[in-house]
C-alpha positions as CSV (number, residue, x, y, z in Angstrom):
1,X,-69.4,7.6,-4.3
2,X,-66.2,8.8,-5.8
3,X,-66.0,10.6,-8.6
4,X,-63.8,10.3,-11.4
5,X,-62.5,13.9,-10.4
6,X,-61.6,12.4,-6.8
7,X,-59.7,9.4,-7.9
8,X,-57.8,11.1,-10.3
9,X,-56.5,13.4,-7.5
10,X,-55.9,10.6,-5.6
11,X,-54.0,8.6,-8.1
12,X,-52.2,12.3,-9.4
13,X,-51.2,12.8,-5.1
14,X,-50.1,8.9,-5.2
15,X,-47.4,9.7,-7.9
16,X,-46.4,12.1,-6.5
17,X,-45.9,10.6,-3.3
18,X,-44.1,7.3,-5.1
19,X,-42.0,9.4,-7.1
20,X,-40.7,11.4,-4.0
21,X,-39.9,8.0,-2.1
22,X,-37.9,7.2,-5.3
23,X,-35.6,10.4,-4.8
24,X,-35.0,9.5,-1.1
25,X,-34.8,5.2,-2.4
26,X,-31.9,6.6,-5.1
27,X,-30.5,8.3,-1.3
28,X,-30.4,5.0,0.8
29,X,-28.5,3.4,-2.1
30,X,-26.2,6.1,-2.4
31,X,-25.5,5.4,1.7
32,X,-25.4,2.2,1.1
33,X,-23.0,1.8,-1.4
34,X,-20.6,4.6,0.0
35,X,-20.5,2.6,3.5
36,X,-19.7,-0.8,1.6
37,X,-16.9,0.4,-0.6
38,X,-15.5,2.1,2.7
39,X,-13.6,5.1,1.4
40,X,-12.0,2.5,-1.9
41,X,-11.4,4.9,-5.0
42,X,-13.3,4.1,-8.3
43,X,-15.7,5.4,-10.8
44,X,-18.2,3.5,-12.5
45,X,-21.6,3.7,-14.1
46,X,-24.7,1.5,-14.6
47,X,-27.0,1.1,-18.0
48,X,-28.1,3.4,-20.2
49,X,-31.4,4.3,-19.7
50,X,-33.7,6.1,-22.4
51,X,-35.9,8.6,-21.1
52,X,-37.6,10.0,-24.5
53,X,-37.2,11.5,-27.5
54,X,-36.0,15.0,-27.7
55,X,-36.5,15.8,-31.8
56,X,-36.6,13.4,-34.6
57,X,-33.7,10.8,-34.3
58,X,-32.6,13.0,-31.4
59,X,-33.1,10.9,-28.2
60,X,-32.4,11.8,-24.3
61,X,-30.9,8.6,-22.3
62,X,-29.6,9.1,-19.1
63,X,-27.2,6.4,-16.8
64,X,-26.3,6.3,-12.6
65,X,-22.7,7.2,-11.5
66,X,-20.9,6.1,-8.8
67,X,-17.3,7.7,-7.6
68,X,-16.6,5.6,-4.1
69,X,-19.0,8.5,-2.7
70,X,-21.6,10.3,-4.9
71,X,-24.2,8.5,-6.4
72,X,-25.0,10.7,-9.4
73,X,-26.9,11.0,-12.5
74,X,-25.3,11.6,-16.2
75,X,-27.3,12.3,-18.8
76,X,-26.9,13.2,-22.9
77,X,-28.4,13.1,-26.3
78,X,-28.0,11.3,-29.2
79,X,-27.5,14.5,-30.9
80,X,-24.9,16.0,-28.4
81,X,-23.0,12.5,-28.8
82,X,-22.8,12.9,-32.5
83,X,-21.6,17.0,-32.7
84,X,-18.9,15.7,-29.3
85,X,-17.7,12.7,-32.0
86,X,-14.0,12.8,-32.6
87,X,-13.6,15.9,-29.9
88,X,-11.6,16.0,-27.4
89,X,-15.5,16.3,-25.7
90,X,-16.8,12.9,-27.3
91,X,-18.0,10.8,-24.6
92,X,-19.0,13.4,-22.1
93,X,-22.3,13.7,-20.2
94,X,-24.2,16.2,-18.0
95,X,-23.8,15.1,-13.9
96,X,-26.3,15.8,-11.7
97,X,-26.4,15.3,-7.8
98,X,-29.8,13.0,-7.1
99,X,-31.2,16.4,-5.5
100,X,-30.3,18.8,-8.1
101,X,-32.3,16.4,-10.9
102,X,-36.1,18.2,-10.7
103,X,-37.3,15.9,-12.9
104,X,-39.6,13.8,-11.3
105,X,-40.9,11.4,-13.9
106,X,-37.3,10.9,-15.5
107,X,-36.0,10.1,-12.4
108,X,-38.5,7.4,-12.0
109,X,-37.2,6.0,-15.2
110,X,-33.7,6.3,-13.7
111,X,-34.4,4.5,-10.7
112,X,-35.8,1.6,-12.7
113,X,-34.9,-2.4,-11.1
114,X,-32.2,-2.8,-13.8
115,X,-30.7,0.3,-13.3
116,X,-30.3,-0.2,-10.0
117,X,-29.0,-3.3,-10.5
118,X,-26.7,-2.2,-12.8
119,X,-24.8,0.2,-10.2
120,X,-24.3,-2.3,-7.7
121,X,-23.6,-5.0,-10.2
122,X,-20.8,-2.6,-11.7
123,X,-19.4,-1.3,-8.0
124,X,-19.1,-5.0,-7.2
125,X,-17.5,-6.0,-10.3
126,X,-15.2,-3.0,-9.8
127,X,-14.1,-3.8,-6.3
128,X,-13.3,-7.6,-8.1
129,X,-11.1,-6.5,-10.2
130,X,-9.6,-4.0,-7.6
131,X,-8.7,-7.5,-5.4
132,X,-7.6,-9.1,-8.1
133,X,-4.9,-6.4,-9.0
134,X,-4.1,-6.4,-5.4
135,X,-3.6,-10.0,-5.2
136,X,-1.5,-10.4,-8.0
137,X,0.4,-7.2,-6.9
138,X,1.2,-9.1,-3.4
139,X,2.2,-12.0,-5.4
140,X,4.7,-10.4,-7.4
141,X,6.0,-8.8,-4.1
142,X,6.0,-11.9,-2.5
143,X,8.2,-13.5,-5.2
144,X,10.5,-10.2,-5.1
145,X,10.8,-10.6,-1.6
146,X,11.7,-13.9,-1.9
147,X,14.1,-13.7,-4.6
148,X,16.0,-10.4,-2.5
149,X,16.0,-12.7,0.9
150,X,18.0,-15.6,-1.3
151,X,20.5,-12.8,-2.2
152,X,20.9,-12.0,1.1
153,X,21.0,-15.1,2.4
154,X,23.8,-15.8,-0.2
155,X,26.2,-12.8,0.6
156,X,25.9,-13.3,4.2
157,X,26.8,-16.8,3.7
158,X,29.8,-15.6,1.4
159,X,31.2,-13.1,4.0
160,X,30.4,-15.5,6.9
161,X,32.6,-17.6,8.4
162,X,32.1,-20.9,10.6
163,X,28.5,-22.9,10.9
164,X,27.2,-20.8,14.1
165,X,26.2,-17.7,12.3
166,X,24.9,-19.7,9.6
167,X,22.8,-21.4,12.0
168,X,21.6,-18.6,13.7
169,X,20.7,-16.6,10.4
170,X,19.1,-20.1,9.0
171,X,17.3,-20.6,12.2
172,X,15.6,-17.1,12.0
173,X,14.9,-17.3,8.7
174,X,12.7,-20.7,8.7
175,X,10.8,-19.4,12.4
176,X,9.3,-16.5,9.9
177,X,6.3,-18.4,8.9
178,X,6.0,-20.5,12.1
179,X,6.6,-18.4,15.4
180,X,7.0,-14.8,14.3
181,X,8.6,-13.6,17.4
182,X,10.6,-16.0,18.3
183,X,12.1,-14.8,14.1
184,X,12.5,-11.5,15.9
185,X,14.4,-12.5,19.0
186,X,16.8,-14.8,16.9
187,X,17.1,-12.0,14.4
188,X,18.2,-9.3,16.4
189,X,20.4,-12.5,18.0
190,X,22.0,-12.7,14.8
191,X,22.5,-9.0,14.3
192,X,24.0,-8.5,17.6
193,X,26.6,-11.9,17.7
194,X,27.7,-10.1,13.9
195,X,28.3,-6.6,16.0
196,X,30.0,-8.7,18.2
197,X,31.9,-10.5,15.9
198,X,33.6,-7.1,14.4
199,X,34.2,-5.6,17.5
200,X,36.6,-8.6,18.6
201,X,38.4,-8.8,15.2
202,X,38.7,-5.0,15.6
203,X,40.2,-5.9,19.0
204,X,37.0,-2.7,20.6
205,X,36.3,-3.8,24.2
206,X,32.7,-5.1,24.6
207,X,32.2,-3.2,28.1
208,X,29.0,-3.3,29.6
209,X,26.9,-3.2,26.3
210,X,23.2,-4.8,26.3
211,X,21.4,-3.6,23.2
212,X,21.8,-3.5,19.9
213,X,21.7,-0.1,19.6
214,X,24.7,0.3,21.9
215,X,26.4,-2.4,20.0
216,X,26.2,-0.5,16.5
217,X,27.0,2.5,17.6
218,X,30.3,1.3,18.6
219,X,30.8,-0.5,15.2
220,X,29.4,2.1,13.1
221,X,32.0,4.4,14.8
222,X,34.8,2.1,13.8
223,X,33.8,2.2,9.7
224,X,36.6,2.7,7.4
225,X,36.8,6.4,6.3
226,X,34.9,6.3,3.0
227,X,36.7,8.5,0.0
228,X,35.8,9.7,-3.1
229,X,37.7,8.9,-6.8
230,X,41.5,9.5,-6.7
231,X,41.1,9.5,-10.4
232,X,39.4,13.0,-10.3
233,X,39.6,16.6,-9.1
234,X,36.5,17.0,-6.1
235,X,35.6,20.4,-4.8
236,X,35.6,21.2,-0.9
237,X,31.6,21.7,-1.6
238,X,31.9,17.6,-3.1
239,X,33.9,16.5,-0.2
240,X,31.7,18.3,2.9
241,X,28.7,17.4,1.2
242,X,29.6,13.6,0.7
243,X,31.0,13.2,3.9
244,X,27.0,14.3,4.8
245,X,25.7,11.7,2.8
246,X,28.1,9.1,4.4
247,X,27.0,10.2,7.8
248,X,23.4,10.2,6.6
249,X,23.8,6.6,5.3
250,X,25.2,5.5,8.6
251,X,22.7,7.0,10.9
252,X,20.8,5.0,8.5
253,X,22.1,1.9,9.4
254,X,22.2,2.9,12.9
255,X,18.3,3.4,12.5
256,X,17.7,0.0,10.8
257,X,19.6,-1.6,13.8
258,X,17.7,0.0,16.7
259,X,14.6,-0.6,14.9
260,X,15.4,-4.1,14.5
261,X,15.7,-4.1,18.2
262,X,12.5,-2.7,19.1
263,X,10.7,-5.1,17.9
264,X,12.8,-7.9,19.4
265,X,11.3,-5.9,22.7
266,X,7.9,-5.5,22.0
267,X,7.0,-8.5,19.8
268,X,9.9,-11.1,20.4
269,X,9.8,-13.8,23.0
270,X,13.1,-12.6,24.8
271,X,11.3,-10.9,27.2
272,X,8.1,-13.4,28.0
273,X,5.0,-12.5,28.1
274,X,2.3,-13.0,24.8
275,X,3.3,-11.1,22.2
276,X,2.2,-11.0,18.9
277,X,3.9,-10.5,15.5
278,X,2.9,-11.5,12.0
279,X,5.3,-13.0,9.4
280,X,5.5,-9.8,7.1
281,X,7.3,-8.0,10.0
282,X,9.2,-10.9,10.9
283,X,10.5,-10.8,7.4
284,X,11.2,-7.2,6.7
285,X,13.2,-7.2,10.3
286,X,15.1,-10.3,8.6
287,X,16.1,-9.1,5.6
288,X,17.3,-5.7,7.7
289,X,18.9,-7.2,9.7
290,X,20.9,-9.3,6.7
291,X,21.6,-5.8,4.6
292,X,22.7,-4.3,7.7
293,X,25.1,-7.5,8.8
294,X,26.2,-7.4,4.8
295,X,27.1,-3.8,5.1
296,X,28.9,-4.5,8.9
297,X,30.8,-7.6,7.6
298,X,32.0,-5.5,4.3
299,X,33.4,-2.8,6.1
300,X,35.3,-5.5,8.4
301,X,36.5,-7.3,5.1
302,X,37.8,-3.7,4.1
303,X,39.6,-2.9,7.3
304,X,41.5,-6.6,7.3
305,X,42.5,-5.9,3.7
306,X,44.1,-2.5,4.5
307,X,46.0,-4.4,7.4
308,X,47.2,-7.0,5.0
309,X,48.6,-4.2,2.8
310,X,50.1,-2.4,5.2
């Protein structure tokens, strides 16, 4: 027969043995949140939980913590809250790592269903609101995008002339959505008849060019010498260093255009084979290509209105 000595012990060794699978529990669900918000920043914390009083109307409550990573512990007083009121302390809490809190009994009362609940409820609700932000942020970029792709469908069509590279820029623009590489190919298409276009206005023998990286470094090496103000006094330091810039802006342009190019290679359908592109590459190569063709048929515009006043 068991004596009341014996069961005690037992019960006393089965605390202790529940209240050590709590501290390695409070360890699985720090795993298991950290692998579900996968690396996402954000701090949040579950319910207040009161673990006891510490002095008359002075009472210990302690709440989880969760940082994308650590699940911790943060505990205060009533008392502590009231002396931090109005500081620039107010609000703060002790943090403990799960291991670091020796407290076996309080940590029990920390580990409680709702608690627990509360830190995955409040993760959750965090990771919500982060989609939501991100949603309305790609909306809003979406409708920037849009609205910058109109203005750059507009000043082409301004500086254009005749319905064939309307058609071709229209024609790339509306395959976007539904065949993202054939966008590319007709893209880089465009870009390339517009090289073309200057070169022959410019009366610059075509030779044996192919790409479009050949095809704007022969334009680009045709632009108009850019100046600075007549109106005022520049240094030599002003002069060297904005002839830099200029050179900068057009190895720029020169960048924009070969890149352009690439991914007519690797993702149009010039070249055959199944490739693969998505619609927000399409569209950034588009509206490239259009600021570059913008910039090309500008600088054309300025060398046939130097002729005219010559």
């Amino acid at each position: 027969m068991t004596t009341r000595k014996e069961a005690l012990k037992q019960m006393t060794q089965r605390v202790r043995e529940t209240r050590s699978e709590v501290r390695a529990g409070l360890g699985i669900i720090e795993k298991e949140l950290r692998e579900a918000v996968d690396g996402l920043p954000l701090y949040v914390t579950g319910k207040k939980v009161v673990l006891g009083m510490v002095d008359e109307d002075d009472w210990e409550y302690a709440k989880l913590s969760f940082d994308g990573e650590n699940l911790q512990i943060l505990t205060s007083t009533t008392h502590d809250d009231g002396y931090n009121y109005g500081t620039i302390r107010e609000g703060e809490m002790t943090v403990h790592t799960i291991s670091s809190f020796k407290d076996e009994e309080k940590l029990t009362k920390i580990a409680s269903r709702d608690s627990i609940n509360s830190i995955w409820t409040a993760t959750e609700n965090a990771v919500s609101d982060m989609l939501g932000e991100a949603k309305t942020s790609v909306r809003l970029l979406s409708e920037f995008s849009d609205i910058q792709s109109e203005i750059i469908h507009k000043d082409l069509a301004d500086l254009m002339s005749g319905k064939y590279f309307e058609q071709q820029w229209a024609t790339a623009r509306l395959a976007i959505e539904t065949d993202a590489s054939d966008s590319l190919t007709r893209t880089t298409q465009f870009l390339e008849s517009v090289c073309r276009h200057y070169l022959e206005k410019r009366k610059i023998p075509l030779g044996n060019k192919k790409v479009i990286s050949e095809f704007i470094n022969s334009v680009a090496d045709d632009f108009p010498p850019l100046e600075l103000p007549r109106d005022r006094e520049n240094s030599e330091d002003e002069k060297t260093q904005f002839v830099r810039d200029v050179k900068a802006l057009i190895s720029g342009v020169k960048s924009v255009s070969q890149g352009c190019g690439i991914f007519r290679t690797h993702y149009g359908t010039a070249h055959g084979g199944d490739k693969i592109a998505y619609a927000d590459e399409a569209r950034l190569v588009n509206n490239l290509a259009g600021a570059v063709s913008i910039y090309i048929l500008e600088k054309l515009k300025a060398h046939m209105a130097a002729k005219n006043h010559e």
